[in-house]
C-alpha positions in Angstrom: -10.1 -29.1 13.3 -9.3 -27.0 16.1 -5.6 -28.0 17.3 -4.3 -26.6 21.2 -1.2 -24.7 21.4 0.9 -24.4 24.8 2.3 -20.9 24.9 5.5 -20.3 26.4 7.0 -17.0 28.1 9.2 -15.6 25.6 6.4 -15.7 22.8 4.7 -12.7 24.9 7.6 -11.2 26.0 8.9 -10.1 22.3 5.2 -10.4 21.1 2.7 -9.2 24.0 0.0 -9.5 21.3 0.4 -13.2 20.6 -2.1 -14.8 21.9 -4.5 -13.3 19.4 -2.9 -14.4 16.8 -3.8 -18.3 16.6 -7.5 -18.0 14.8 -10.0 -20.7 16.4 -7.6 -23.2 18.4 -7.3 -23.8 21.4 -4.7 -21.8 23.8 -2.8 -23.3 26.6 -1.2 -20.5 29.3 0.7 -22.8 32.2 0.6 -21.2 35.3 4.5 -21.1 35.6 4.1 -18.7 32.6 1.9 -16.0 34.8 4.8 -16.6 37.1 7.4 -15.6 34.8 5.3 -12.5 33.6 5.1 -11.4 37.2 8.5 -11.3 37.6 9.6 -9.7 34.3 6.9 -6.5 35.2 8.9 -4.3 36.5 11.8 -4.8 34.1 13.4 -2.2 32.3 12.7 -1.3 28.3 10.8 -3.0 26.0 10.8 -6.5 27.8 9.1 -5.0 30.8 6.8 -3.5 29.2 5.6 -6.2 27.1 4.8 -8.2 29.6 2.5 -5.5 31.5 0.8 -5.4 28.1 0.4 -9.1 28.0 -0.6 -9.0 31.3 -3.2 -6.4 31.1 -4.7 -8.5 28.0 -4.7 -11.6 30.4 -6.8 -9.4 33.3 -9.4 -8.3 30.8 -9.9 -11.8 30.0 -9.8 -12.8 33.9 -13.0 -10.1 33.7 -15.0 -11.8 31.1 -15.2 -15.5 32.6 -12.8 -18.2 34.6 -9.4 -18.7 32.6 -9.1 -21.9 34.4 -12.1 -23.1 32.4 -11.1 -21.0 29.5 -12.1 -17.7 27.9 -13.2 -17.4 24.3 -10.7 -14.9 22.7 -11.6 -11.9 20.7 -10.4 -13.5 17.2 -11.7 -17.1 17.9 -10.5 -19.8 20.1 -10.1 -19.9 23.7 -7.8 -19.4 26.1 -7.3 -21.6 29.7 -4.6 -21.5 32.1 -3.7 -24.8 33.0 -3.0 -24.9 36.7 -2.5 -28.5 37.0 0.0 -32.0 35.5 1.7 -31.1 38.4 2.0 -34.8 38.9 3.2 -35.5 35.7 6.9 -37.2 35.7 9.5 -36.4 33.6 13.3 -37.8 33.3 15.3 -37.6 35.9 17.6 -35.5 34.1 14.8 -32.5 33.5 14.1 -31.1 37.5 11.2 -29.8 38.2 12.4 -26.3 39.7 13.4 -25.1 36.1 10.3 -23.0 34.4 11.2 -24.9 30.8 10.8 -28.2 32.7 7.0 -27.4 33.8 6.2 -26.1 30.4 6.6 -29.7 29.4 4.9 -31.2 32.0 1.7 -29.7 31.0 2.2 -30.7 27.0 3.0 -34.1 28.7 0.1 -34.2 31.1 -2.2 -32.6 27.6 -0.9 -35.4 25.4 -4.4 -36.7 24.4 -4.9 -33.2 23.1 -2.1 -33.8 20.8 -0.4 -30.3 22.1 2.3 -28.5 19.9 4.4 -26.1 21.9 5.4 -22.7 20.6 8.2 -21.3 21.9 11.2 -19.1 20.8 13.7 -21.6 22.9 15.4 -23.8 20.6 16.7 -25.8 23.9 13.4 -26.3 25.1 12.0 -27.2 21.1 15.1 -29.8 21.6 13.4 -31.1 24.6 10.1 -31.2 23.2 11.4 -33.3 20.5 13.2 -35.4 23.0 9.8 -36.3 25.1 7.5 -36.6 21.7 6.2 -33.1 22.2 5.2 -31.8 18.6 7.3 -28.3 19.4 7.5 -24.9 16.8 9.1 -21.0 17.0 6.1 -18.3 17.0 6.3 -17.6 13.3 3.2 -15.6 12.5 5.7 -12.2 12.0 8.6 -14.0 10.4 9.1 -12.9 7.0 9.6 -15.4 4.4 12.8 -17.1 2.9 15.5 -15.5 2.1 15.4 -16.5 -1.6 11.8 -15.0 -2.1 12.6 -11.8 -0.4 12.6 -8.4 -2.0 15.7 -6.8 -2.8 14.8 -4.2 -4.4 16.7 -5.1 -7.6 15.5 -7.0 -11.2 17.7 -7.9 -14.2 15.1 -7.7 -17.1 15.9 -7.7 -21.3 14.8 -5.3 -23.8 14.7 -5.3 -27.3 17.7 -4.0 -29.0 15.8 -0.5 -30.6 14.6 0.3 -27.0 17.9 -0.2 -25.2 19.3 2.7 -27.5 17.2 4.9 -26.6 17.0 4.6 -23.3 19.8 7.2 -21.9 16.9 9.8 -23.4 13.6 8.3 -23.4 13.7 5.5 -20.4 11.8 2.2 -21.5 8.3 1.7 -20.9 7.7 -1.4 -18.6 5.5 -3.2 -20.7 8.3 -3.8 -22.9 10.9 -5.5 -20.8 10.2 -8.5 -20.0 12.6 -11.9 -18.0 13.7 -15.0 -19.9 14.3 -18.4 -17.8 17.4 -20.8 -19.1 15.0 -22.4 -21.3 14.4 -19.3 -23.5 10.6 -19.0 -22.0 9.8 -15.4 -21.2 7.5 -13.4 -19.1 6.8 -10.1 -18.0 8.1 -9.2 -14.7 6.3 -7.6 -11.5 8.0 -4.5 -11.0 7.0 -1.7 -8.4 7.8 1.9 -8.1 11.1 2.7 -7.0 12.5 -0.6 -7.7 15.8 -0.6 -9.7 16.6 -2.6 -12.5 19.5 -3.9 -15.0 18.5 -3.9 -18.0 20.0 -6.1 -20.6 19.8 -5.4 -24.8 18.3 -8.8 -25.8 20.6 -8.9 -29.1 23.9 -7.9 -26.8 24.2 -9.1 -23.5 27.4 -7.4 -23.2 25.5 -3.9 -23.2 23.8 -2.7 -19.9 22.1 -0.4 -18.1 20.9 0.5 -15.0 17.6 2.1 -14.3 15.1 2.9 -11.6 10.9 1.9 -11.9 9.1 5.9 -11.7 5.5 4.9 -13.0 5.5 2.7 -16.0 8.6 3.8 -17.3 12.3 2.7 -16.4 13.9 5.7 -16.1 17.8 6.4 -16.2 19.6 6.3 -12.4 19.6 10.2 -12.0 22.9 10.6 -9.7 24.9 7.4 -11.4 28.0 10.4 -12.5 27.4 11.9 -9.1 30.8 10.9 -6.4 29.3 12.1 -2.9 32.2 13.3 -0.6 34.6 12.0 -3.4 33.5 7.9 -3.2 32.7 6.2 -6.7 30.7 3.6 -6.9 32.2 0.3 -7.7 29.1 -2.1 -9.1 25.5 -1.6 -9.8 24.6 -2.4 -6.3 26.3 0.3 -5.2 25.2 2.9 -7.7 21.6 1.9 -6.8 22.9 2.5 -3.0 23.8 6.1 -4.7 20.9 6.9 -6.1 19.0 6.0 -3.2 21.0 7.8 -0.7 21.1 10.9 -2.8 17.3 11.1 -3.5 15.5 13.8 -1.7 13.5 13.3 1.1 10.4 13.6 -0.2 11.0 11.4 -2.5 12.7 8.6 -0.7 12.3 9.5 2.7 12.9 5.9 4.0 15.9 3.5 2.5 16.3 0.1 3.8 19.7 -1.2 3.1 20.8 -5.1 3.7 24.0 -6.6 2.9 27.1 -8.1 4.2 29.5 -6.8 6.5 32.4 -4.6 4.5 30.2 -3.9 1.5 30.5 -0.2 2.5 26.7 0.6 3.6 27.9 2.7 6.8 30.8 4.7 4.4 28.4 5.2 1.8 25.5 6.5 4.4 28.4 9.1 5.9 29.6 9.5 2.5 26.0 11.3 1.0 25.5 12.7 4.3 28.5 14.7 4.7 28.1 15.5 0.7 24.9 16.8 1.1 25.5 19.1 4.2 29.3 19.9 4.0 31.1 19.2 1.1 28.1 20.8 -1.1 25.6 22.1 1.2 22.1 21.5 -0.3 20.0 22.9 2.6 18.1 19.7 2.8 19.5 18.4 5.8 20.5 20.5 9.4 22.9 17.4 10.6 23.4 13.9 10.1 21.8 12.0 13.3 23.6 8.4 13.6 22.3 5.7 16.1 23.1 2.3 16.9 21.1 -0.2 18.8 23.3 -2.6 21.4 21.6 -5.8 22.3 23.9 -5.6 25.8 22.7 -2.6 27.2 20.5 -0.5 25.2 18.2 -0.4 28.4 21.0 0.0 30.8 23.1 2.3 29.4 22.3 5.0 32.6 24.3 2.7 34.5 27.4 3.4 32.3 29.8 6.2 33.7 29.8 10.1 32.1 27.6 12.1 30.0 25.3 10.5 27.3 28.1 10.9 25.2 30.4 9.4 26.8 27.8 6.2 27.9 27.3 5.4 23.4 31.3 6.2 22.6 32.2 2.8 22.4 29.2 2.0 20.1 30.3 4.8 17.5 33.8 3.9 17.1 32.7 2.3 13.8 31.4 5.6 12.7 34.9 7.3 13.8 36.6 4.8 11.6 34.6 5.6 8.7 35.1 9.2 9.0 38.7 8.8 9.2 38.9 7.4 5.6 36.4 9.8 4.1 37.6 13.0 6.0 41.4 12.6 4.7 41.3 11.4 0.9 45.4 11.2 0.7 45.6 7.2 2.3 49.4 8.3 1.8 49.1 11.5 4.1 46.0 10.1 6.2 47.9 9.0 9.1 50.8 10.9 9.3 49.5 13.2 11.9 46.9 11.8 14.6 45.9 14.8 15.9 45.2 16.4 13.1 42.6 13.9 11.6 41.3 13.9 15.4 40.9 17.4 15.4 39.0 17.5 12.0 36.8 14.7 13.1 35.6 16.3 16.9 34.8 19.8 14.9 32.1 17.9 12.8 30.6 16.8 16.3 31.3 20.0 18.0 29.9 21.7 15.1 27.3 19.1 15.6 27.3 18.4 11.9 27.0 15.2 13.3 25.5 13.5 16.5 25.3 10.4 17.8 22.7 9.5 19.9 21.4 6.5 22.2 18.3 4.5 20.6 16.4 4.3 23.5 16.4 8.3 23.6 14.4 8.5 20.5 11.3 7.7 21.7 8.7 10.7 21.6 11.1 13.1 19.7 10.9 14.6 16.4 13.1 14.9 14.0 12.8 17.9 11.1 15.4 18.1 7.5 17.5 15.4 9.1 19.9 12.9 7.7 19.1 9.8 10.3 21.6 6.6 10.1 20.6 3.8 12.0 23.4 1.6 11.9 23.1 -2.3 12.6 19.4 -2.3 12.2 18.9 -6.1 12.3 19.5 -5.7 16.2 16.3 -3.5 16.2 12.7 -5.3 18.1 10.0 -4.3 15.9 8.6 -1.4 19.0 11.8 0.4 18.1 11.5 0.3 14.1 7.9 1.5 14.7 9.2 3.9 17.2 12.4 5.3 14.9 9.7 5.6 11.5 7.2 7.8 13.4 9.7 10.2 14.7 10.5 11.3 11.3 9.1 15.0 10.5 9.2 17.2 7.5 12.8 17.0 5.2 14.1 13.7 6.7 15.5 11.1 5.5 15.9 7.7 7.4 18.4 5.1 6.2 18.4 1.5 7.8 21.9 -0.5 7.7 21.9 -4.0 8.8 23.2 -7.4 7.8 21.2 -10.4 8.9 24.0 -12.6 9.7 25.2 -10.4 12.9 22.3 -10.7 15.0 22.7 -9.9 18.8 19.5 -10.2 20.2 18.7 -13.0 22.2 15.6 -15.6 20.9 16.0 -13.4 17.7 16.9 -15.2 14.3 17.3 -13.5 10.8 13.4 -14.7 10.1 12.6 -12.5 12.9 14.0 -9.1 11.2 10.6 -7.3 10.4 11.6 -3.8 10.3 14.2 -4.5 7.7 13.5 -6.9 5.9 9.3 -6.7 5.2 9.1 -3.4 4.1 9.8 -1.7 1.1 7.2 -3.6 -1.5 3.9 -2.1 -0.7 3.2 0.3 -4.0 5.0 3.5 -3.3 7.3 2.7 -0.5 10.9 3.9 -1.1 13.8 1.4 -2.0 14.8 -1.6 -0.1 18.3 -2.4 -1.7 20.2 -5.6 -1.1 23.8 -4.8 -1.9 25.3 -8.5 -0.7 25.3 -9.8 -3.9 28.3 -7.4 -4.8 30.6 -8.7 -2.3 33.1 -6.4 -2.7 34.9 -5.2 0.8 35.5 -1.7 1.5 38.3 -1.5 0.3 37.3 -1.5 -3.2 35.2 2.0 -2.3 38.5 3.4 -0.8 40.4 3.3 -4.4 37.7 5.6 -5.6 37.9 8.6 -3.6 39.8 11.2 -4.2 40.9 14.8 -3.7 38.2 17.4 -3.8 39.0 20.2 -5.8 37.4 22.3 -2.8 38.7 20.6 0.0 36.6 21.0 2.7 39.0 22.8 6.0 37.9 21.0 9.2 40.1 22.4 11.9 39.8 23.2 15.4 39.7 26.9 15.3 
């Protein structure tokens, strides 16, 4: 049975596309919602221009037939805008000059419709619920629970006679298989690139750790490898190594979730500078590092200096992590400032590394480099899809993010599409989730230590 669904503004405004995503119901546009789009128009960055591009859908509809009658949509349904329940009266305490407050007049004045609101305003879902207004967020992009995501990780059993051989041979998939608490077992779903613990079945003390090529479990092929002098202190960060250290071509994308101190940023720098100073490979020309700012990623022209200058005060995290990785000695570190300063500016003006604004990425192209995008779960889905596509031959994009420090407004951790949904589809690189190891930074720092080719960064 077709049910009817009151849009409100904020749907189209991070998902311009919406309204074609409801099958055969029944869409309800109020007019204060065309009012709200006319206003947001000529608004800067991405909000702006989604709601031109929900606009234009709307005029191409206006075209076909009346939208006060309503329009059949493309995928099923139709579409009305519902000029009237002006009249409609609400509690004194909800005035009827506030946008939110009309939305509800019209589910009120549509109640024999049975109407269920979708909005991204957990206020106005409040007030919903208040009035008897069946109310629900826009989840059609949301990725699923947490505990049924991919994290790029498995801990699987093998039989004893395998597990020996396994430093030489790897283990054929078809022979590990899961066990539940009830000594039941089954064979689990692995997909390429996904890493694995593997566990002898007659010794639980004896482990592995392995990585899915094909339909073998191969050994990790970096795990004695200590980029820029950091060693690994748990599995989740050797699988973080292994990733990191992988070609391009061969993981050219690698999705990284976890808390905040588990060391994804040091690690990131860490390869990076391994792979281009400390031991230069030739893969990589420079190590690109961006960081997307919920306050002002849009407005950042109206921020004093040079480009440069305008991002400094998002990259001071990056300067911290350079300061413990570019001086091993926590001893000698500090004892001269200017020093560590210097040795830090000649890797920018070497332009080893660059920082950059995100919203200056758009329509570039990016060839054998080493791109960081730090605090990912900040990013809308138009800049993911923007970031992804600017990758050209030899580079390699890593996205750092931690779902519980999300800035963006009307933008919850079930909202994180570009770093949490991909990674699974058959050949995709590794999506790693290193929050189960909970171990702060600090833990990384004890394992660094001096080169035996110290790497002179000096002015001059």
């Amino acid at each position: 049975m077709a049910k009817t669904y009151v849009i409100d503004t904020n749907v189209l405004i991070q998902a311009p596309y919406a309204l074609q995503c409801f099958e055969e119901n029944r869409l309800v546009l109020p007019l204060v919602v065309l009012e709200e789009l006319d206003g947001l128009k000529k608004a800067d960055g991405e909000r702006g221009a989604n709601a031109r591009r929900a606009i234009r859908f709307l005029e191409k509809l206006r075209l076909q037939g009346d939208l006060l009658g309503g329009v059949a949509l493309p995928t099923g349904g139709t579409l009305r805008v519902e000029a009237n329940c002006s009249d409609v009266e609400l509690p004194a305490a909800l005035p009827d000059d506030k946008a939110d407050n009309r939305i509800l007049k019209v589910c009120q004045g549509l109640k024999e419709e049975g109407p269920i609101l979708v909005t991204k305003d957990l206020v106005l879902r409040l007030k919903a619920q208040i009035l008897g207004i069946e109310a629900e967020d826009f989840s059609t992009e949301q990725v699923i629970p947490e505990e049924d995501q991919y994290t790029g990780r498995l801990q699987c059993y093998v039989p004893e006679d395998k597990f020996k051989d396994f430093k030489k041979k790897g283990v054929p998939t078809k022979d590990v298989y899961l066990s539940d608490a009830e000594g039941n077992t089954s064979r689990p779903d692995l997909t390429e690139n996904q890493f694995v613990i593997l566990k002898a079945d007659q010794s639980l003390r004896k482990t592995h750790l392995g990585r899915v090529k094909g339909k073998k479990i191969v050994p990790l092929e970096y795990k004695k490898s200590q980029p820029y002098g950091v060693k690994p202190r748990n599995s989740g960060q050797y699988f973080l190594q292994e990733a990191l250290m992988k070609p391009a071509d061969e993981a050219p994308l690698v999705i990284v979730k976890g808390q905040a101190g588990t060391a994804k940023t040091f690690y990131a720098l860490a390869v990076g500078l391994e792979k281009i100073v400390n031991r230069p490979t030739g893969e990589y020309r420079r190590i690109l590092v961006c960081r997307p700012n919920a306050q002002f990623d849009s407005d950042i022209g109206f921020l004093p200096g040079d480009e440069q200058e305008k991002i400094s005060p998002l990259m001071r995290p990056i300067i911290d992590n350079l300061e413990q990785l570019i001086d091993a000695s926590e001893e000698e570190r500090y004892e001269n400032e200017l020093e560590l300063k210097d040795k830090i500016d000649e890797l920018f003006d070497r332009h080893v590394i660059q920082t950059e604004a995100l919203n200056f990425i758009r329509g570039r192209s990016f060839v054998k480099t080493y791109l960081i995008i730090d605090e990912a779960q900040n990013m809308t889905p138009n800049q993911a899809k923007s970031i992804i596509t600017r990758a050209g031959k030899g580079t390699k994009i890593i996205l750092l993010g931690d779902p519980n420090q999300i800035d963006k407004p009307f933008f919850g951790r079930a909202d994180q599409r570009p770093e949490l949904r991909l990674g699974k589809d058959e050949g995709q690189p590794p999506v790693l989730s290193d929050h189960h190891d909970g171990r702060r930074m600090r833990a990384l720092r004890t394992g660094l230590r001096r080169r035996s080719a110290p790497v002179n960064i000096r002015k001059g």
